[in-house]
C-alpha positions as CSV (number, residue, x, y, z in Angstrom):
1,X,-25.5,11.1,8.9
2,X,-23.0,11.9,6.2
3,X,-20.4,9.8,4.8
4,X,-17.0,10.5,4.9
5,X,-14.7,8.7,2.3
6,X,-10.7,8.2,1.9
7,X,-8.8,8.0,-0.9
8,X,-7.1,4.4,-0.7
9,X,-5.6,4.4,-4.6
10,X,-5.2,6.6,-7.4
11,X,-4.9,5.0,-10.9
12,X,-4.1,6.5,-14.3
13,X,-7.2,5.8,-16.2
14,X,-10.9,4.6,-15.4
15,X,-10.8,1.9,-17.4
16,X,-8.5,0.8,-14.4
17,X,-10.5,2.7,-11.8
18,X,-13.7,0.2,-12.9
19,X,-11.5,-2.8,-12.9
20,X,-9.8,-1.4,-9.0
21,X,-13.3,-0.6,-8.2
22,X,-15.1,-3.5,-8.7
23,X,-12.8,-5.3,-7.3
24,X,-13.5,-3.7,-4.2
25,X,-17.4,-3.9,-4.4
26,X,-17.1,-7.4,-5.0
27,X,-15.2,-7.9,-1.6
28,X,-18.5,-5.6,0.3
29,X,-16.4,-2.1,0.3
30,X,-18.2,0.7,-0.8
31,X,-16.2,3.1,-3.9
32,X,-16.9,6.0,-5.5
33,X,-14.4,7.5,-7.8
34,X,-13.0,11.0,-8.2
35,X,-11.7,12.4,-11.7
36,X,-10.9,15.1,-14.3
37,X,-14.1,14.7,-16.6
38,X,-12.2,16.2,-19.0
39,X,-9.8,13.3,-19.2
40,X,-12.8,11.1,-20.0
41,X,-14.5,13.4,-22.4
42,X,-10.7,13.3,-24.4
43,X,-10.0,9.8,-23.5
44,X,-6.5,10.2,-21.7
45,X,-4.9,7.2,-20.6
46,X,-1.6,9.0,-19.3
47,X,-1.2,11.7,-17.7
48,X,-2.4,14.4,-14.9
49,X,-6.0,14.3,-16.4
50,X,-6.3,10.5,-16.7
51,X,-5.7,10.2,-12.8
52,X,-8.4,8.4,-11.1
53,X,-8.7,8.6,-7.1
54,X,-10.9,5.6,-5.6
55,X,-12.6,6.3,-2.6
56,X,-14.2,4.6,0.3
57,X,-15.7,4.8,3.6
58,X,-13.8,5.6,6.3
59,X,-15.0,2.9,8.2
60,X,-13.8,0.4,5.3
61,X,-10.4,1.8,5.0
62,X,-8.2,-0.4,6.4
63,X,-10.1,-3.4,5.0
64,X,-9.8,-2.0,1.5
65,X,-6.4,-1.4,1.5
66,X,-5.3,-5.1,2.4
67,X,-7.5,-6.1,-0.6
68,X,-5.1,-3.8,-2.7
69,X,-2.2,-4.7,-1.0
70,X,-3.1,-8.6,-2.1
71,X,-3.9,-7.5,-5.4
72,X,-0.6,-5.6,-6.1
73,X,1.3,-8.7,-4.7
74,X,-0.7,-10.7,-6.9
75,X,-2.7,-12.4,-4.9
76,X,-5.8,-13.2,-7.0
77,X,-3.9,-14.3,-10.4
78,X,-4.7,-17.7,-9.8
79,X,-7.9,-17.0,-9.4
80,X,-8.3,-19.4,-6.2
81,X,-9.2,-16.5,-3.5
C-alpha cells in the first residue's frame, strides 16, 4: 500500500526543517522533507531555493498540524509539555 503524504509547513532553511521535523518525530508523526538540493549544495538560508516543505502522512495530518500550531504559539518554551 502506498503512502500518501501532505505538506503541513514550509520553512526557509533545513537547518529549520530538522529542528520542525524532529519535533514532529518526537511526538510519533512520520516526516519526510521536500527541497531544492541546490539550495543545500550552496547553503541558502533565504530565499526560493532555501524553501523546505515538511511532509507527512495523510493519516497524521491533522495531528501534526496542532503540534505546529502549539509550537508557533509557543507552547513548548518552557519546556514543561
Amino acid at each position: 500500500m502506498e503512502k500518501k503524504f501532505n505538506v503541513v509547513a514550509t520553512v526557509s532553511g533545513k537547518l529549520e526543517a530538522d529542528i520542525v521535523s524532529g519535533m514532529l518525530e518526537a511526538q510519533g508523526i512520520e516526516t519526510m522533507l521536500s527541497y531544492e538540493a541546490a539550495g543545500t549544495a550552496y547553503g541558502f538560508g533565504v530565499g526560493r531555493l532555501a524553501r523546505v516543505e515538511i511532509l507527512v502522512r495523510t493519516e497524521q495530518t491533522a495531528e501534526a498540524e496542532a503540534i505546529l500550531e502549539d509550537y508557533q504559539t509557543g507552547k513548548y518554551i518552557d519546556g514543561d509539555d
